[in-house]
DSSP file (Angstrom, degrees, kcal/mol; ACC not computed):
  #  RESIDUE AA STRUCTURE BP1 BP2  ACC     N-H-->O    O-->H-N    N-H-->O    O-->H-N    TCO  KAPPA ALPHA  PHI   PSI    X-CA   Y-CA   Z-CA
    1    1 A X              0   0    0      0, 0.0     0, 0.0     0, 0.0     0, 0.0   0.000 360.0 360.0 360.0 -35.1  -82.0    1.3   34.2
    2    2 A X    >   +     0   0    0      2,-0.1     3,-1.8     7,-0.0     8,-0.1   0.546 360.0 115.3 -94.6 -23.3  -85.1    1.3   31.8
    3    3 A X  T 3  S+     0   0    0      1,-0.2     3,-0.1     0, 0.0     0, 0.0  -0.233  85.2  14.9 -48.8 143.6  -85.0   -2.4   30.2
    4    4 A X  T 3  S+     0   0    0      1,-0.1     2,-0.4     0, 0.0    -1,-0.2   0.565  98.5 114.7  56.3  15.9  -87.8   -4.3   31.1
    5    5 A X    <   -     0   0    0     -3,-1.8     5,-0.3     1,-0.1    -1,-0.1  -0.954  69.2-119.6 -93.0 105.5  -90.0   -1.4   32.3
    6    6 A X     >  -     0   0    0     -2,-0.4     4,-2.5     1,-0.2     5,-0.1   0.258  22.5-114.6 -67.8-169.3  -92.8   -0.7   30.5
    7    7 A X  T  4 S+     0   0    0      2,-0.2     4,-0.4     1,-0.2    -1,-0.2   0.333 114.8  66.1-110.2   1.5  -93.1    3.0   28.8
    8    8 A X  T  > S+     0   0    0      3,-0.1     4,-1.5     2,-0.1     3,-0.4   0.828 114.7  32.0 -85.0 -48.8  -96.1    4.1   30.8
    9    9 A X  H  > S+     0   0    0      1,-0.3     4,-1.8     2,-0.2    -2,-0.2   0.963 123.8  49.1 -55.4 -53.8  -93.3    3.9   34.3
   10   10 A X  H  < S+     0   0    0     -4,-2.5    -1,-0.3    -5,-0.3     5,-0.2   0.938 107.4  52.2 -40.5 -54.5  -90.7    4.8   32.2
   11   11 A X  H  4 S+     0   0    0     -4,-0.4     4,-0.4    -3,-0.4    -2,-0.2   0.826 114.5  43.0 -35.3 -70.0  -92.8    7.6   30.9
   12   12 A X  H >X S+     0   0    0     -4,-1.5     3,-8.8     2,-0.2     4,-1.8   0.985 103.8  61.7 -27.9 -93.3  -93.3    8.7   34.2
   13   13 A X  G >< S+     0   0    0     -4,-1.8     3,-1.9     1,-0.3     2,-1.2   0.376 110.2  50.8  -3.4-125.2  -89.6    8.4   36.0
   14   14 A X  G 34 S+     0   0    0      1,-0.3     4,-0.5     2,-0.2    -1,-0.3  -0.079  97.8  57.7  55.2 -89.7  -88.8   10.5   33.7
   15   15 A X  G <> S+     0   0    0     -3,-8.8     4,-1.0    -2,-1.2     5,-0.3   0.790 113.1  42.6 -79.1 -44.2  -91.4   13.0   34.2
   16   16 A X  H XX S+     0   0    0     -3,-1.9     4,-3.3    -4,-1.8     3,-0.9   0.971 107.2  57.7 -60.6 -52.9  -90.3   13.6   38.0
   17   17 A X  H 3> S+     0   0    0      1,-0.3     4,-1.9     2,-0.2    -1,-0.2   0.970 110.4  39.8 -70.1 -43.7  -87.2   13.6   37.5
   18   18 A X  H 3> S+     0   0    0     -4,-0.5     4,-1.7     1,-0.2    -1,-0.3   0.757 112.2  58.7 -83.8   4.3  -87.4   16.4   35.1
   19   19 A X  H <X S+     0   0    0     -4,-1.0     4,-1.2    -3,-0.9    -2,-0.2   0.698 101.6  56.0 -93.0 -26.1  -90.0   18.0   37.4
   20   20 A X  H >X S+     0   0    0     -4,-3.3     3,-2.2    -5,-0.3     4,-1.3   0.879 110.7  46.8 -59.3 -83.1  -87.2   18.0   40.4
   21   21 A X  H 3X S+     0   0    0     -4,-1.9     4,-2.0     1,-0.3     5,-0.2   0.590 114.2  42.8 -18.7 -60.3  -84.8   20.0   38.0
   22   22 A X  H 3X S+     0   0    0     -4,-1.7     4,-0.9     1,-0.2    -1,-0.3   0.817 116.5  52.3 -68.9 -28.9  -87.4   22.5   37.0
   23   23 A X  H XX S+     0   0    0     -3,-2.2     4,-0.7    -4,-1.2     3,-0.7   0.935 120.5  31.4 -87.9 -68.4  -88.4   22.5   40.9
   24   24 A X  H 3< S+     0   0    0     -4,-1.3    -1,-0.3    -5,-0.2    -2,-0.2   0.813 111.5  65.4 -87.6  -4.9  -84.7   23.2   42.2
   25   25 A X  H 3< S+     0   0    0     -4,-2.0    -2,-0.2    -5,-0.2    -1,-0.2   0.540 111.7  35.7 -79.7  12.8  -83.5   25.4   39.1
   26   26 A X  H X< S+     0   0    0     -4,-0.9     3,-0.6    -3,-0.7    -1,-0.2   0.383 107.9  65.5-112.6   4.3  -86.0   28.1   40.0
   27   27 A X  T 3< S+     0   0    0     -4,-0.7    -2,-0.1    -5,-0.2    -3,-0.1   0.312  93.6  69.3 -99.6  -1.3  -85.6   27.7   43.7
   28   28 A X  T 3  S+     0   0    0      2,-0.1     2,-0.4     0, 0.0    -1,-0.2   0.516  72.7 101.7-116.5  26.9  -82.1   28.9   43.0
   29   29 A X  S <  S-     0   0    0     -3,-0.6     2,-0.1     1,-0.1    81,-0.1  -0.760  70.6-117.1 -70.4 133.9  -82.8   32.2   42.3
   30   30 A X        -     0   0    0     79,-0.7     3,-0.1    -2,-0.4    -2,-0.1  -0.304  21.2-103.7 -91.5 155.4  -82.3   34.8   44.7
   31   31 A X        -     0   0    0     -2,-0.1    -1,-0.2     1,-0.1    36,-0.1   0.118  41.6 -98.8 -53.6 134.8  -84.4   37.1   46.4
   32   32 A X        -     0   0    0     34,-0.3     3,-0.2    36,-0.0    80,-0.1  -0.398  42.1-143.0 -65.4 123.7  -84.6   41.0   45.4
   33   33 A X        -     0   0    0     78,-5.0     2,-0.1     1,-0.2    71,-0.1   0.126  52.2 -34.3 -62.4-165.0  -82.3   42.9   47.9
   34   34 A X        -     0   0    0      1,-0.1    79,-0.5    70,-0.0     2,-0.2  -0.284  65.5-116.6 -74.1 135.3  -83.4   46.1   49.0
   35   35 A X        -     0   0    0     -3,-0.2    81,-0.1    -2,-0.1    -1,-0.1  -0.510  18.1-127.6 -99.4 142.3  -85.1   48.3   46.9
   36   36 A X        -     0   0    0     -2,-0.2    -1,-0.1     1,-0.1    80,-0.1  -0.105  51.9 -74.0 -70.5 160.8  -83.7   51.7   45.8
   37   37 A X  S    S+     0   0    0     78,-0.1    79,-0.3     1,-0.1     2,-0.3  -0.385  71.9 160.8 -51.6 162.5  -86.3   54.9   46.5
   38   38 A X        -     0   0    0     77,-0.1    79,-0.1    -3,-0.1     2,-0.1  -0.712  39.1 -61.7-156.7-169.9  -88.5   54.6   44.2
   39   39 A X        -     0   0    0     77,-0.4    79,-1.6    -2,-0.3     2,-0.5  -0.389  42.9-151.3 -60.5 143.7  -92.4   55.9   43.2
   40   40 A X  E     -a  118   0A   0     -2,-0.1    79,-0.2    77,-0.1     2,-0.2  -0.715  11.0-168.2-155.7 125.2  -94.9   54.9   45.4
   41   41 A X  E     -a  119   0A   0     77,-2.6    79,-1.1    -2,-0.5     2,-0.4  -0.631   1.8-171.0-104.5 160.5  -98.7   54.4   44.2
   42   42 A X  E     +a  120   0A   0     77,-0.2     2,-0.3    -2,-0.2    79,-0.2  -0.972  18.6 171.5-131.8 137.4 -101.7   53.9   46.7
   43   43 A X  E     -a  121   0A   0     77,-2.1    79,-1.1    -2,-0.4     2,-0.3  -0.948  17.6-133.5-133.0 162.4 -105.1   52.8   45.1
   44   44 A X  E     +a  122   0A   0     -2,-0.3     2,-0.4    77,-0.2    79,-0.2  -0.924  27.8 134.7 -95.9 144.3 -108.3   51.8   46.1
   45   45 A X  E     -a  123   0A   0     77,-1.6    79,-3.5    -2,-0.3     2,-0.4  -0.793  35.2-103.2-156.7-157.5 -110.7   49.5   45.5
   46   46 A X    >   -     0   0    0     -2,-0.4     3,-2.9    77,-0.2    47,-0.2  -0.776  51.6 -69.9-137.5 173.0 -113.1   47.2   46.6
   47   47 A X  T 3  S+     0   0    0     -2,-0.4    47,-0.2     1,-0.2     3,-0.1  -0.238 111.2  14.8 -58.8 148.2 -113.4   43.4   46.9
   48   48 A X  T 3  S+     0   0    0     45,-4.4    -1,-0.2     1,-0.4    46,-0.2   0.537  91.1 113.5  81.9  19.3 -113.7   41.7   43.2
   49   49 A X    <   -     0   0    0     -3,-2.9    44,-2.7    44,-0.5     2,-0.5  -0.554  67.1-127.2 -88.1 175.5 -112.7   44.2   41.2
   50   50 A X  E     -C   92   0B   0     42,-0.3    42,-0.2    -2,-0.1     2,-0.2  -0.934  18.9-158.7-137.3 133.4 -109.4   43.6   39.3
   51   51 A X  E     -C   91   0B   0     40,-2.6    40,-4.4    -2,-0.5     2,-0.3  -0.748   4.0-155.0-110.3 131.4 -106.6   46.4   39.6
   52   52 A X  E     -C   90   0B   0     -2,-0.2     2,-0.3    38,-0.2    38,-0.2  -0.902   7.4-169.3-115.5 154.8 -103.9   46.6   37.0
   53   53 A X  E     -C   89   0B   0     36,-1.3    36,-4.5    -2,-0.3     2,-0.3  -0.976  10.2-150.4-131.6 154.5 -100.1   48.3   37.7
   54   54 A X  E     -C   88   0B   0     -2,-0.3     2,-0.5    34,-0.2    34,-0.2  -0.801   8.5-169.2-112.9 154.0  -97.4   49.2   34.8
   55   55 A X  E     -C   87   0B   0     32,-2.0    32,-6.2    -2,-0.3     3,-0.1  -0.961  38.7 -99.7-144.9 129.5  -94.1   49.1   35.4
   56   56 A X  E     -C   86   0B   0     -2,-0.5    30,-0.2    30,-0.2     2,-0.2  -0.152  48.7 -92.8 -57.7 143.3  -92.0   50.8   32.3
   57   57 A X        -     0   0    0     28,-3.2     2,-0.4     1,-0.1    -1,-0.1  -0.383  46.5-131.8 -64.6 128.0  -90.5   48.2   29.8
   58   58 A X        -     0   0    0     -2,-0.2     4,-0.1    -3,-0.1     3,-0.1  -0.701  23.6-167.6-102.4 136.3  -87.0   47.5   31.0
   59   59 A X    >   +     0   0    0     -2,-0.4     3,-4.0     1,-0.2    -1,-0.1   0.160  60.6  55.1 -97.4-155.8  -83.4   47.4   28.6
   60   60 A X  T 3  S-     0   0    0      1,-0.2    -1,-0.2    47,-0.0     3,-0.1   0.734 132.1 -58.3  22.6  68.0  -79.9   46.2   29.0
   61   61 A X  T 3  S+     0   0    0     -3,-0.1    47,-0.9    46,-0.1    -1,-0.2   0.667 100.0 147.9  44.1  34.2  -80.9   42.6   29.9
   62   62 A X    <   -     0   0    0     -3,-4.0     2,-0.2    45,-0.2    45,-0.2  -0.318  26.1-172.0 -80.7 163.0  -83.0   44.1   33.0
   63   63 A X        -     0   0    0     -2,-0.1    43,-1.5    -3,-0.1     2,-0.5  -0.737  24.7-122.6-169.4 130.5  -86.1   42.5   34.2
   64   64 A X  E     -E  105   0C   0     41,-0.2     2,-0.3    -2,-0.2    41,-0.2  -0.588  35.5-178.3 -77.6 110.9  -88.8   43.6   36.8
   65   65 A X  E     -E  104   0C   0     39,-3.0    39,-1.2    -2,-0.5     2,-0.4  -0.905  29.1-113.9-109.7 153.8  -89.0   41.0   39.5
   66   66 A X  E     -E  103   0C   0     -2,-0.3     2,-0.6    37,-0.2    37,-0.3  -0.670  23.0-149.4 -88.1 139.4  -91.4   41.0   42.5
   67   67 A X        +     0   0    0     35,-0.5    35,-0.5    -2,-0.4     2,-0.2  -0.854  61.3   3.8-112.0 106.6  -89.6   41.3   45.9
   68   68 A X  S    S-     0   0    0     -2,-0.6     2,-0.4    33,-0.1   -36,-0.0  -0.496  90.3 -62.3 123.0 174.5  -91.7   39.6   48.5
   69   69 A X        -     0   0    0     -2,-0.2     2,-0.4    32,-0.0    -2,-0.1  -0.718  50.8-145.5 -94.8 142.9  -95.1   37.3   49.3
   70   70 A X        -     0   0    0     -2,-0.4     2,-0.5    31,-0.1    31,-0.1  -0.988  34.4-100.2-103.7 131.8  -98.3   39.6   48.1
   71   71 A X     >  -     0   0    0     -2,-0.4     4,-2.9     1,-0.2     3,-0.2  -0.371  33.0-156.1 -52.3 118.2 -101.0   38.8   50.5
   72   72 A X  T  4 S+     0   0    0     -2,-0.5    -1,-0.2     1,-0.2    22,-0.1   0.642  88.8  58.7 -83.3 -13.8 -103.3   36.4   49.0
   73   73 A X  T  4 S+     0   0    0     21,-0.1    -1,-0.2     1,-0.1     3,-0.1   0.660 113.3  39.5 -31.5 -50.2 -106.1   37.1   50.9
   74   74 A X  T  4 S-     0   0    0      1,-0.3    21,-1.7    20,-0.2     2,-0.2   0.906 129.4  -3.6 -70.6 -62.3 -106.0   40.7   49.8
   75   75 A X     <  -     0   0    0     -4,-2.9     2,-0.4    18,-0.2    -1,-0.3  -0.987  53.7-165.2-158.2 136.6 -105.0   40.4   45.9
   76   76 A X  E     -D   92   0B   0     16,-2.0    16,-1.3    -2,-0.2     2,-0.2  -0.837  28.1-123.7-127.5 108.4 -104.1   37.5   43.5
   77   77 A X  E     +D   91   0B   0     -2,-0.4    14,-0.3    14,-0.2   -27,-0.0  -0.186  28.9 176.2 -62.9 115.3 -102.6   38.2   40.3
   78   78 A X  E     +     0   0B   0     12,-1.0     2,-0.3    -2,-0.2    13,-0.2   0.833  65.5  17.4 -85.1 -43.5 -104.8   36.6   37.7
   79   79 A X  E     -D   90   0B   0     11,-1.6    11,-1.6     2,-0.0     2,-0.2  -0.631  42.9-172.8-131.1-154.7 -102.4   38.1   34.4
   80   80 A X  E     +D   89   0B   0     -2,-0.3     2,-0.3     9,-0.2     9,-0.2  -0.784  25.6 168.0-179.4 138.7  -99.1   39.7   33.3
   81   81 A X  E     -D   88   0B   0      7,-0.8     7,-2.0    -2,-0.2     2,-1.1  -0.908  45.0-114.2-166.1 136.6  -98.6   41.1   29.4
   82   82 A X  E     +D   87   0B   0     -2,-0.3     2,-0.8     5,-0.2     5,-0.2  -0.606  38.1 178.2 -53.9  79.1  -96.5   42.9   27.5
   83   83 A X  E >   -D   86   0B   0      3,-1.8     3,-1.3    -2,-1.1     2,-0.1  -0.671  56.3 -64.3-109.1  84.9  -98.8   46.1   26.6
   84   84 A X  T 3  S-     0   0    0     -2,-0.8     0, 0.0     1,-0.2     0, 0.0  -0.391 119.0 -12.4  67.0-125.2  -96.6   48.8   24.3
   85   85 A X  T 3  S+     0   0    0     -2,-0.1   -28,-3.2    -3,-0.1     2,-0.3   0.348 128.5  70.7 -90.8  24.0  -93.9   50.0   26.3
   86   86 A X  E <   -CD  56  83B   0     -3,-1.3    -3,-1.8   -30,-0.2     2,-0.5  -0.974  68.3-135.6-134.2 152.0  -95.1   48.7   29.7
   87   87 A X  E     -CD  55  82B   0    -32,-6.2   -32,-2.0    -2,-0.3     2,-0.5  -0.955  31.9-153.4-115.1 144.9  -95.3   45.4   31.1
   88   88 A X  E     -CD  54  81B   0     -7,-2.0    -7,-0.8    -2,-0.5     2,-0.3  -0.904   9.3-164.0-119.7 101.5  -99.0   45.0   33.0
   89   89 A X  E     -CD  53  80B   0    -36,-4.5   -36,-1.3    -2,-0.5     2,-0.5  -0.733   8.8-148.1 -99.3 158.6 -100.0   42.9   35.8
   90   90 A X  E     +CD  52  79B   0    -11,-1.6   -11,-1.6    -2,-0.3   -12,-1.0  -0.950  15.0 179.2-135.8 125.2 -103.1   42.1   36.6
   91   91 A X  E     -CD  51  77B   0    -40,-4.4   -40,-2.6    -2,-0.5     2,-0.4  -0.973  21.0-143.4-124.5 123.8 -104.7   41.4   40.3
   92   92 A X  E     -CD  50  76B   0    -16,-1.3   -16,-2.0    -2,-0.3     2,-1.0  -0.761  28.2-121.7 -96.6 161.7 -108.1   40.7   41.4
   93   93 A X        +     0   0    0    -44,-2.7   -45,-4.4    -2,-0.4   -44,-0.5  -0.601  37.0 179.4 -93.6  98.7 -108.9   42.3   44.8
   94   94 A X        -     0   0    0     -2,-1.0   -20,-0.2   -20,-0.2   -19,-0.2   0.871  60.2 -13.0 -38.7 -64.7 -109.9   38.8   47.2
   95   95 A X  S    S-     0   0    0    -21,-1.7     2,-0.3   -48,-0.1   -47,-0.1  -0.199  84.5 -67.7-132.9-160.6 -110.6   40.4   50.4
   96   96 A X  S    S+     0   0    0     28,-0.2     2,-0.3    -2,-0.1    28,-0.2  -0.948  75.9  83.0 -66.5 134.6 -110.3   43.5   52.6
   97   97 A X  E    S-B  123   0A   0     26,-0.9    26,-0.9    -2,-0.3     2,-0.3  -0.922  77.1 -76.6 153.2 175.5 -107.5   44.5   53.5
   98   98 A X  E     -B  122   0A   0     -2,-0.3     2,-0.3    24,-0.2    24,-0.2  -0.744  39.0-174.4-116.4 159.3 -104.2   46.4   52.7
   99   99 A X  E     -B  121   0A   0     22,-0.8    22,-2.1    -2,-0.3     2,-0.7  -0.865  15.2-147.9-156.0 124.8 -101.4   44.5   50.2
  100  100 A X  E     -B  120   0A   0     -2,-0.3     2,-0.6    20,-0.2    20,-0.3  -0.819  14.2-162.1 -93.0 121.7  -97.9   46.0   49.5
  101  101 A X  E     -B  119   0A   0     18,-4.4    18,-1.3    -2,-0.7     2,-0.2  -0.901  12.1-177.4 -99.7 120.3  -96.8   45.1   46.0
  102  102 A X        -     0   0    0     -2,-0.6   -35,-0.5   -35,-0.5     2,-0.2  -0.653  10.5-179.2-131.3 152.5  -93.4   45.5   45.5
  103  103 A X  E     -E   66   0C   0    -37,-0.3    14,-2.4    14,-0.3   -37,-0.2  -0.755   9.6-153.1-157.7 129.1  -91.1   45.0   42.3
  104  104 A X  E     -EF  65 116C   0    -39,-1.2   -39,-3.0    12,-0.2     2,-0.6  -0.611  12.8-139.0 -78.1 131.0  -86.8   45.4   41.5
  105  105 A X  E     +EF  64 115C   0     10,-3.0     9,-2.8   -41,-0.2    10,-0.8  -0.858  47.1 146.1 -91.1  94.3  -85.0   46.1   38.3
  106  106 A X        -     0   0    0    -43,-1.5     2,-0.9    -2,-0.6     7,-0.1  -0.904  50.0 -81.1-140.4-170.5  -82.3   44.1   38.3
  107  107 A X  S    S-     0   0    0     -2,-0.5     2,-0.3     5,-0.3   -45,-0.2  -0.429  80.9 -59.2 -59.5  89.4  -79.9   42.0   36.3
  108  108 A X  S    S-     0   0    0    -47,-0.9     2,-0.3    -2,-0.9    -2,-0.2  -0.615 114.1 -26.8  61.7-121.6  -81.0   38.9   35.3
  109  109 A X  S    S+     0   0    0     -2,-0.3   -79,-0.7   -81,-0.0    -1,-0.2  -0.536 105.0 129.1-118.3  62.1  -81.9   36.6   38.7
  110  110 A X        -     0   0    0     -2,-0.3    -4,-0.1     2,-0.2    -2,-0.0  -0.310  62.1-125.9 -96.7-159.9  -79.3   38.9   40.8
  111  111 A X  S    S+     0   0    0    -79,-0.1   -78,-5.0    -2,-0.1    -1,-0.1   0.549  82.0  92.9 -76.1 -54.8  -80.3   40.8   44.4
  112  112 A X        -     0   0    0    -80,-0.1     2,-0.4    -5,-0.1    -5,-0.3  -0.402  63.3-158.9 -73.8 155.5  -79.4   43.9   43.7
  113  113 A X        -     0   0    0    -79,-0.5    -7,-0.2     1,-0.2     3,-0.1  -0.914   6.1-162.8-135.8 140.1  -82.5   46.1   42.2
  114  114 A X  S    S+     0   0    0     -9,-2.8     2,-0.2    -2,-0.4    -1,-0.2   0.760  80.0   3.2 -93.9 -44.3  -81.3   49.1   40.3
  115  115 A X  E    S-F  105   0C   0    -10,-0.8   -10,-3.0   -79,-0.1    -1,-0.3  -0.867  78.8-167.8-129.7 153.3  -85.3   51.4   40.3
  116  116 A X  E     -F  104   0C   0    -79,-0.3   -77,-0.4    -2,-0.2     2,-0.4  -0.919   8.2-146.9-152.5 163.6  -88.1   49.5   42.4
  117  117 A X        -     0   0    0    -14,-2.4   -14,-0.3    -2,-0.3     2,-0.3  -0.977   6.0-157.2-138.3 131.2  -91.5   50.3   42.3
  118  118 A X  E     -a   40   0A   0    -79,-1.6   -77,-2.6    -2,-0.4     2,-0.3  -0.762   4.9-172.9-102.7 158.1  -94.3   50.0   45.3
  119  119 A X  E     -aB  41 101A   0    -18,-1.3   -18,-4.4    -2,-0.3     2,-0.4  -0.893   7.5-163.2-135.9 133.0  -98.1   49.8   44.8
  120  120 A X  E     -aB  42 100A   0    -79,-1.1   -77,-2.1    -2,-0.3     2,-0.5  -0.983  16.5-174.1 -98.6  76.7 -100.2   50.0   48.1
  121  121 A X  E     -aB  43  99A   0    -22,-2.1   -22,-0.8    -2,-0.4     2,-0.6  -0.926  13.9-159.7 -95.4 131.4 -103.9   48.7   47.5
  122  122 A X  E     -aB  44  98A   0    -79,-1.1   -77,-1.6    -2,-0.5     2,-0.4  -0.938   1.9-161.9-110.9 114.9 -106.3   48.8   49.6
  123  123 A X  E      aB  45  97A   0    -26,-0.9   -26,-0.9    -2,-0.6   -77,-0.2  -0.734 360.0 360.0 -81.8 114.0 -109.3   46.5   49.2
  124  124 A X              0   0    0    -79,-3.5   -78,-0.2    -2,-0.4   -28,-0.2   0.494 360.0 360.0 -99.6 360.0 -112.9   47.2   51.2
């Protein structure tokens, strides 16, 4: 398939092809079902600030995923770290507006969410 194709096309090919994979093996994860009661935090703030939430470090092969679109208008998460025993996102506030941020504990890339946790911000 590659004889007599020079190595920049090859080079390329290639590079798509393994950019399809990555494209449909994260497209096959599934969404977080419905999230158990949980906590539910309201802040405020105002536009261009940047607002951080923690969500406690999670065991037994668990992992906090976010359930849902965040309005991007509202808030766009600029980081995410690992900070002691909490893991830390970080969003700066875009617009005015309300944004529900939503997030599921569950098992690997399953549906079911074991804890979830909401944050309510409202940017003026």
């Amino acid at each position: 398939m590659f004889r007599g194709m020079p190595a920049a096309r090859r080079f390329f090919v290639v590079l798509l092809a393994a950019g399809a994979l990555v494209a449909t093996a994260s497209a096959a994860a599934p969404p977080v079902g419905p999230l158990p009661a949980g906590p539910v935090a309201k802040i405020s703030t105002k536009r261009g600030e940047l607002v951080a939430v923690a969500l406690p470090a999670s065991t037994n092969g668990r992992q906090w995923r976010q359930k849902g679109i965040v309005n991007t208008k509202v808030l766009k998460e600029v980081a995410e770290a690992d900070v002691g025993p909490s893991i830390v996102i970080v969003f700066k506030a875009m617009g005015a507006g309300t944004a529900t941020v939503a997030y599921g504990l569950t098992k690997g890339e399953t549906a079911h969410a074991y804890a979830g946790r909401r944050f309510v911000i409202t940017v003026s």
